[in-house]
C-alpha positions, 0 to 999 in steps of 0.5 A: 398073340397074347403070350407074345404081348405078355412078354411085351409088357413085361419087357416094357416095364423093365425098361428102365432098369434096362437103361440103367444097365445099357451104361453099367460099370463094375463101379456102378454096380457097387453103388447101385441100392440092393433093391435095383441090385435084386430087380436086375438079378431077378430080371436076368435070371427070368432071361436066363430061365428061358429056352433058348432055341437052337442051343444044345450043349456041346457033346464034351459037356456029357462025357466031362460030366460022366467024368466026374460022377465017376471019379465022383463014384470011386472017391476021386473026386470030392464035393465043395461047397460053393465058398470053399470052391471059390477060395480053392480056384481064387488060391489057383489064379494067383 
């Protein structure tokens, strides 16, 4: 029961950043101060890290990725940083 109200008083003190979020627009976000810009973040990541129970990645998703570590592996395919990955899908969505 401790581990529980734990989480209960954490989730309670982001309560009202939660209700800043509930009304947020793109345009909202913008003008939001970085500091709130870092709480939400860092807030979203903590959720993010959880596990999540009953969700298991689709089968697809291990053979995609044996995929591209063979390419990866034979020099067909090639590493970017993540600015460069970025501008090359940003340039394919035009």
């Amino acid at each position: 029961m401790k581990g529980y109200m734990e989480g209960v008083v954490s989730d309670l003190a982001f309560l009202p950043l939660i209700r800043y979020v509930a009304g947020m627009t793109v345009e909202s976000l913008h003008q939001m101060p970085r500091s709130e810009k870092l709480k939400l973040m860092e807030r979203l990541w903590e959720e993010l890290s959880r596990p999540e129970g009953g969700f298991e990645s689709p089968a697809w998703h291990a053979s995609e990725l044996a995929a591209t570590e063979r390419r990866l592996a034979e020099g067909k395919e090639q590493v970017l940083d993540w600015d460069t990955a970025k501008q090359s899908l940003r340039g394919k969505l035009r």
